[in-house]
TORKOLVEX-543352 format. One line per 3 residues: number of its first residue (from 0); their letters; for each residue x, y, z of C-alpha. Coordinates in pm, whole numbers. Example, Ala and Ser with C-alpha at 12.3 -4.5 7.8 and 13.67 -1.06 7.14 Angstrom:
<pts>
0 = as = 1230,-450,780  1367,-106,714
</pts>
This chain:
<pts>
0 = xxx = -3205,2110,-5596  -2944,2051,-5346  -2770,2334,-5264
3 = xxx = -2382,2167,-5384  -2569,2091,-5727  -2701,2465,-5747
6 = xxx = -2326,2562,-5684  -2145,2377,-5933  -2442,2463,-6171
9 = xxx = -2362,2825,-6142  -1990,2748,-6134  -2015,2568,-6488
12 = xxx = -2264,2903,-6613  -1991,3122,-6532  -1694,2926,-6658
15 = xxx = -1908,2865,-6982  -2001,3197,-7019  -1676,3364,-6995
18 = xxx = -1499,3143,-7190  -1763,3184,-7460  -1652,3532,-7457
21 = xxx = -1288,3501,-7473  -1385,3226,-7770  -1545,3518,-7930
24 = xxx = -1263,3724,-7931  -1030,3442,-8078  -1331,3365,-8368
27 = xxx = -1306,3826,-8473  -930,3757,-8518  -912,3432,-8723
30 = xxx = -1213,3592,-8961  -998,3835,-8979  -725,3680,-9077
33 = xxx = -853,3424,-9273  -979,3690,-9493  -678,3869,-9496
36 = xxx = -456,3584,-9587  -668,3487,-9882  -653,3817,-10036
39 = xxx = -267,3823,-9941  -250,3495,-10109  -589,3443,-10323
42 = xxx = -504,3060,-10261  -728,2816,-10124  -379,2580,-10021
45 = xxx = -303,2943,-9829  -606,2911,-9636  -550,2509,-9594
48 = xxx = -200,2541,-9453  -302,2755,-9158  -577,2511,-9027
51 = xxx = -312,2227,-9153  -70,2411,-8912  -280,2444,-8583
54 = xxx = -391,2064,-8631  -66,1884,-8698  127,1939,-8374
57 = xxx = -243,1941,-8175  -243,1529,-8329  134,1496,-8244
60 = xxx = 145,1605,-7916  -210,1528,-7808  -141,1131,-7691
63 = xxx = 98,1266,-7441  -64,1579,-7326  -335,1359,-7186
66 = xxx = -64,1161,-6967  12,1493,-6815  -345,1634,-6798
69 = xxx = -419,1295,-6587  -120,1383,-6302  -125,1786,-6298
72 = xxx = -354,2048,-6231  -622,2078,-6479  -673,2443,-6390
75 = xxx = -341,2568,-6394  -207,2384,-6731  -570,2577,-6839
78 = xxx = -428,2918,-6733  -80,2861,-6899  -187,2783,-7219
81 = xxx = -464,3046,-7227  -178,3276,-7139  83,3177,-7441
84 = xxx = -277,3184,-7682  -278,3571,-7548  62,3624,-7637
87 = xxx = 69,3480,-8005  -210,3740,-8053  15,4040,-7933
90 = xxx = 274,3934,-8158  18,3937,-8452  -31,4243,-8296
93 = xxx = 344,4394,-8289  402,4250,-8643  71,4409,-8809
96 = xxx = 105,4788,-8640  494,4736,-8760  350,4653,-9088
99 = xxx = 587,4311,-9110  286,4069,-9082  381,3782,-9355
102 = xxx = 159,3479,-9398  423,3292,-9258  423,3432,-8957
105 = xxx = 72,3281,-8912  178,2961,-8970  426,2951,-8679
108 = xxx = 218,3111,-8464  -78,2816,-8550  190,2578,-8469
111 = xxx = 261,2695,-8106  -122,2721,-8073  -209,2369,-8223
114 = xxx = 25,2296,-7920  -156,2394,-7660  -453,2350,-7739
117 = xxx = -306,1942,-7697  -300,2065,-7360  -596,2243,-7317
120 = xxx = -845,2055,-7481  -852,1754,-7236  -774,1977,-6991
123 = xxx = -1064,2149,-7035  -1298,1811,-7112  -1210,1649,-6781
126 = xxx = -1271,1975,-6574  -1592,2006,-6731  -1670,1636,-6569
129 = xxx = -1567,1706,-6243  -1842,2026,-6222  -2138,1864,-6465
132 = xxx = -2309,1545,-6377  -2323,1258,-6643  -2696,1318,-6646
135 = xxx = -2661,1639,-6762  -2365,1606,-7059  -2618,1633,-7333
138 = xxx = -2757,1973,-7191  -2409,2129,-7125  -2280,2010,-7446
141 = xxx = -2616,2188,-7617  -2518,2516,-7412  -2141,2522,-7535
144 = xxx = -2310,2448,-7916  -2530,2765,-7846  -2262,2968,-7766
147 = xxx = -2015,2813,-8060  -2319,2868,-8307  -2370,3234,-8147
150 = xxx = -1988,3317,-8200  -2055,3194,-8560  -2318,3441,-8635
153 = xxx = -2161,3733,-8454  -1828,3697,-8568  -1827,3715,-8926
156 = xxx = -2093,4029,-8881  -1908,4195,-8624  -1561,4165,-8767
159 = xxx = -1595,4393,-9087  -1797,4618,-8864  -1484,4646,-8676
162 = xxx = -1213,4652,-8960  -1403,4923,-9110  -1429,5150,-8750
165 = xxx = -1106,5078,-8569  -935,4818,-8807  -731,4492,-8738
168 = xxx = -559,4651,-8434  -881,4680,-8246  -1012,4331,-8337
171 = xxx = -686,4215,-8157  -733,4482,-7886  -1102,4297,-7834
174 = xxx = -896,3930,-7816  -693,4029,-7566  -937,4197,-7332
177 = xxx = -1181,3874,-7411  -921,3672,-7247  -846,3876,-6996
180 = xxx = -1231,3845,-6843  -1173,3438,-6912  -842,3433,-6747
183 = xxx = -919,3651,-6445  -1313,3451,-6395  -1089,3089,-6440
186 = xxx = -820,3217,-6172  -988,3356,-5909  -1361,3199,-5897
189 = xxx = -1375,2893,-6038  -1281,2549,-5844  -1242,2261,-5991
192 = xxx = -1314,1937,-5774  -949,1832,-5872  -903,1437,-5764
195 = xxx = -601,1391,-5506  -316,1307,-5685  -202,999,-5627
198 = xxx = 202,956,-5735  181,766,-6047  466,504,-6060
201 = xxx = 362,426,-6415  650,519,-6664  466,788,-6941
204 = xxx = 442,456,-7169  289,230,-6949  71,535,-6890
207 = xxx = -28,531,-7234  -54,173,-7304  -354,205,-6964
210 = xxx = -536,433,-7173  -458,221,-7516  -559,-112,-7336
213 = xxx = -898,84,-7276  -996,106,-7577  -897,-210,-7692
216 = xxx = -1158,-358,-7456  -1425,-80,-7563  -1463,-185,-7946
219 = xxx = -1738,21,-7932  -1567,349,-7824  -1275,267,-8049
222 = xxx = -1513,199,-8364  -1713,525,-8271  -1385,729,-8234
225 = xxx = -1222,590,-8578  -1599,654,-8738  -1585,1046,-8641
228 = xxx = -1218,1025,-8837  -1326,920,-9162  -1630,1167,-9080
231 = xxx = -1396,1466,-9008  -1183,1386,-9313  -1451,1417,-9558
234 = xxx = -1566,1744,-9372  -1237,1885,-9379  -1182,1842,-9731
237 = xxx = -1441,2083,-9832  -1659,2236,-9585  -1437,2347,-9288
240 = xxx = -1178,2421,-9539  -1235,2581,-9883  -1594,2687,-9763
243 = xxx = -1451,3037,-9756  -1239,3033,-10096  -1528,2924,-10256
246 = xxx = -1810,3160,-10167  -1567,3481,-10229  -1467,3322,-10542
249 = xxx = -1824,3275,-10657  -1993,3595,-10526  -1674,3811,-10654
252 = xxx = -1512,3849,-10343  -1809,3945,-10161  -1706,4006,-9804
255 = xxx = -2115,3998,-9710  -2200,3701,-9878  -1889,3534,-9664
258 = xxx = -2044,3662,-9390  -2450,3618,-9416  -2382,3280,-9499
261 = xxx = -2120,3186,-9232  -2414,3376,-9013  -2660,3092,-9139
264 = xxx = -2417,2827,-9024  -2367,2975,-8678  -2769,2999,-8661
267 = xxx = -2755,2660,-8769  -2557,2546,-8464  -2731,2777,-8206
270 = xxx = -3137,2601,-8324  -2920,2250,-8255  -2811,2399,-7953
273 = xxx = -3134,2506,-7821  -3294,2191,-7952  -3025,1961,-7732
276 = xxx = -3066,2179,-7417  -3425,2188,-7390  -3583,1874,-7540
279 = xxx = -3499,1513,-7487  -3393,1399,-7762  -3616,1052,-7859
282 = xxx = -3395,803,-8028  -3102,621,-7960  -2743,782,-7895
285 = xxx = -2598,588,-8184  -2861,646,-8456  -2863,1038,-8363
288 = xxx = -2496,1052,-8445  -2489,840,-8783  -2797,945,-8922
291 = xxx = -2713,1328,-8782  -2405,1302,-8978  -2535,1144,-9325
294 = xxx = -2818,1418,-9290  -2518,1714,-9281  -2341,1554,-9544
297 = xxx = -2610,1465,-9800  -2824,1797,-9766  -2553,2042,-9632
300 = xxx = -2282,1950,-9898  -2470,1869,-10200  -2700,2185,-10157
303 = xxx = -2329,2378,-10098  -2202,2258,-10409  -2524,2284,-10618
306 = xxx = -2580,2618,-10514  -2539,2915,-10716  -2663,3167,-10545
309 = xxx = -2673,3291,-10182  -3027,3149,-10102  -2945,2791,-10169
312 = xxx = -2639,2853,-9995  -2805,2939,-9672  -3018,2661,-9688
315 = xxx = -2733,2442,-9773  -2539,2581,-9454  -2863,2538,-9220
318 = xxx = -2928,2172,-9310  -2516,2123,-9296  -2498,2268,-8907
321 = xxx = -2805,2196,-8761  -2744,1812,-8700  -2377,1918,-8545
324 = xxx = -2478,1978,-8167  -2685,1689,-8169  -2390,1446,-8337
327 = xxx = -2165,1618,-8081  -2330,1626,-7730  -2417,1213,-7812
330 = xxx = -2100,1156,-7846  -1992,1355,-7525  -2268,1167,-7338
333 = xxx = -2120,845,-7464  -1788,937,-7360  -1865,1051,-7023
336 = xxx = -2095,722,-6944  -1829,470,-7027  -1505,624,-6976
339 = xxx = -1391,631,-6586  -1244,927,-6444  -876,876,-6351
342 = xxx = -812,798,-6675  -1059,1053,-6880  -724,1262,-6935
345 = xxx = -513,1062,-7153  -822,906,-7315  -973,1188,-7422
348 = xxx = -632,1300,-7548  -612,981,-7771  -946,1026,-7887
351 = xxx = -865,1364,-7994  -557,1279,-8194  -691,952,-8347
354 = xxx = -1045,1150,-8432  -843,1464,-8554  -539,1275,-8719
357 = xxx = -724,1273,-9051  -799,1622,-9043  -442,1802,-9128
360 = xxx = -502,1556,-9440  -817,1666,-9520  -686,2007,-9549
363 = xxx = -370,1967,-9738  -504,1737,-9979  -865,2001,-10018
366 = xxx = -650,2238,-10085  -433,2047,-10317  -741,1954,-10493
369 = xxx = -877,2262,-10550  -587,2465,-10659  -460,2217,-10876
372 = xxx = -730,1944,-11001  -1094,2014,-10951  -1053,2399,-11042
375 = xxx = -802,2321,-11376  -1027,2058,-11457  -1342,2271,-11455
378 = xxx = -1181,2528,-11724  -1200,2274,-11995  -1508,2189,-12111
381 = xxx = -1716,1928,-11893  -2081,1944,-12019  -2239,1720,-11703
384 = xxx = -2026,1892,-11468  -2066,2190,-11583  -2465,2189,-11605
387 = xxx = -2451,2019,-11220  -2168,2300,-11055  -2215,2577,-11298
390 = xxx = -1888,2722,-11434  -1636,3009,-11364  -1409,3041,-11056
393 = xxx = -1500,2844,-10784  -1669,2583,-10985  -1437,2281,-10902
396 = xxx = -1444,2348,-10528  -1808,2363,-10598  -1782,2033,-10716
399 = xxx = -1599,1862,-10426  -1851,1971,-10184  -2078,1758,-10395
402 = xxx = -1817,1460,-10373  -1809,1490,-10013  -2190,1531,-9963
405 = xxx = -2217,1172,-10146  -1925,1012,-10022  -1974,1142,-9612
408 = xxx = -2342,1049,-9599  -2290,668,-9774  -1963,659,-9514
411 = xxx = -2177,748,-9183  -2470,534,-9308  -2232,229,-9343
414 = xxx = -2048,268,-9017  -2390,261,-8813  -2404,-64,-8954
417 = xxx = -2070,-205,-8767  -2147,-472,-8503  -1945,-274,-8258
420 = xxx = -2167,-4,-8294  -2466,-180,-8297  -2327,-382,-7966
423 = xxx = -2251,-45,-7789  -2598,101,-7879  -2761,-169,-7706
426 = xxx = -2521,-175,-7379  -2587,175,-7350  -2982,155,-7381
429 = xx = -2967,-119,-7065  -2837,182,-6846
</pts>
């Protein structure tokens, strides 16, 4: 291996592996909180707000935070908004040891987050191009799904360890020194091969429509990005979303049964992880992502809402997150091949907002749903239903994960069968 190739290699293992940690310090304080909000609350629309809140401004200010990604310092916007993330958790901090922590405060402090993380995320996707080859996308992305599936299991293990020994102040102590290692590593030794910037004349809208006029010529890309919205939607609705409501409300308010299965997911991701990162993966880029996703869908959600215990459940979460590195470090492979660099910024910032715009209503409208029609409806006396879901509280969220395990598995299967698609498949198999 040439020795520029064993540099950035270890560059990328270090950046990954400290930012894995200061992820891991993020993931402790929104268990945390997430479980302390519901019992503040005991509302699933409680829980749906504050994911509703980080993803709404992240959609609206995402197509122009890639313009500005694409002419500034990918590093330093990196460092800023790392730094505000750091200070929204000292806050939580303040307000909690002053005992003045509302709910509310959570969802303003989402909001500045969903902000830069419009920022960050493309940030962060077009630095990880200029240090990883395209050749090796799929492996990275199966490292970053180990460490995201790893996080998973620790997190929701670790965090009542942690309540129960030092409480919510020390959980917020750990964020804070998590970040520090990330910001201090990111700062000081890691470099970025950041392209010379060459003064854009462009006004921010013609800047846009470059980007826009992109994917207009790339049906495929466009088709594949407005696919993974209709496929985040469904997912949003239930699993990402009222997974938590439901399990407490069906175990009665087990805090372990929250956490051995959200264990099972993370394991989940960290075997599709592994699987990406070490083994070539033998069928087509396009298949693996629409057949990945009906797999999730149809054995993940249906098993969720089946379920009535904790064992299906783990299985249910297994088949549901195994697929998910897979679906994801295609896609990334995809993206990298066919996208060209000087404009990866503002492209992978409309990507993000078109492929997350349908996920703020995913999560108002599951929480709507199961506050106020599928958990209502399940009181009265629905035989069928009843004899599929079982009954008692949680029932009618129980139900909508088996809507969305139909619905999200006949949607991916159809949208492998677009032309675009199809053409895309094919273009990318003559490489």
């Amino acid at each position: 291996m040439k020795p520029n190739n064993v540099y950035k290699r270890n560059q990328y293992i270090l950046f990954w592996l400290t930012q894995a940690i200061s992820q891991l310090g993020s993931s402790l304080t929104g268990f945390a909180l997430v479980v302390w909000a519901y019992k503040q609350t005991n509302s699933a629309m409680a829980i749906s707000l504050l994911s509703f809140c980080n993803y709404l401004p992240y959609i609206i200010v995402g197509v122009w935070a890639g313009i500005y990604v694409d002419r500034h310092h990918k590093k330093k916007m990196m460092l800023v908004c790392d730094t505000i993330a750091a200070l929204a958790s000292l806050i939580i901090l303040g307000l909690y040891t002053t005992s003045h922590l509302k709910v509310w405060h959570l969802y303003g402090i989402n909001w500045i987050l969903g902000i830069m993380n419009a920022f960050q995320s493309p940030a962060s996707q077009v630095a990880v191009g200029m240090i990883v080859p395209k050749e090796k996308i799929e492996k990275v992305s199966g490292m970053n799904a180990f460490s995201s599936g790893l996080i998973t299991v620790v997190s929701p293990m670790l965090a009542p360890c942690l309540l129960a020994v030092g409480g919510f102040n020390m959980i917020l102590v750990i964020d804070l020194i998590s970040f520090s290692i990330a910001f201090i590593t990111l700062a000081f030794f890691i470099r970025f091969d950041e392209h010379k910037r060459v003064k854009n004349r462009l006004s921010i809208h013609e800047s846009l429509k470059e980007g826009e006029d992109f994917l207009k010529r790339e049906k495929g890309i466009c088709y594949l990005i407005f696919s993974m919205a209709m496929m985040n939607f469904f997912s949003r609705l239930t699993y990402e979303n009222i997974l938590t409501p439901m399990l407490l409300s069906r175990s009665g308010g087990s805090d372990k049964v929250l956490a051995t299965v959200t264990g099972v997911i993370g394991l989940g991701g960290i075997i599709g992880g592994m699987l990406v990162s070490i083994i070539h993966i033998p069928f087509a880029r396009m298949k693996g992502i629409f057949w990945g996703a009906a797999f999730s869908f149809l054995l993940g959600d249906v098993l969720m809402g089946l379920g009535q215990n904790v064992w299906i459940w783990l299985v249910a979460g297994l088949a549901a997150s195994m697929p998910i590195p897979m679906i994801n470090a295609m896609q990334n492979n995809v993206l990298y091949a066919c996208i060209p660099k000087e404009i990866q910024g503002r492209v992978f910032a409309i990507q993000n907002s078109v492929q997350y715009c349908t996920i703020p209503i995913g999560i108002l409208l599951g929480g709507y749903l199961a506050d106020y029609v599928f958990e209502p409806m399940m009181k009265e006396h629905h035989v069928l239903l009843q004899t599929l879901v079982g009954t008692g509280k949680g029932s009618g969220m129980a139900l909508m994960f088996l809507c969305t395990g139909i619905l999200g598995s006949i949607i991916s299967i159809l949208c492998y069968r677009s032309p675009y698609i199809r053409q895309l498949e094919q273009e990318l198999e003559k490489e």
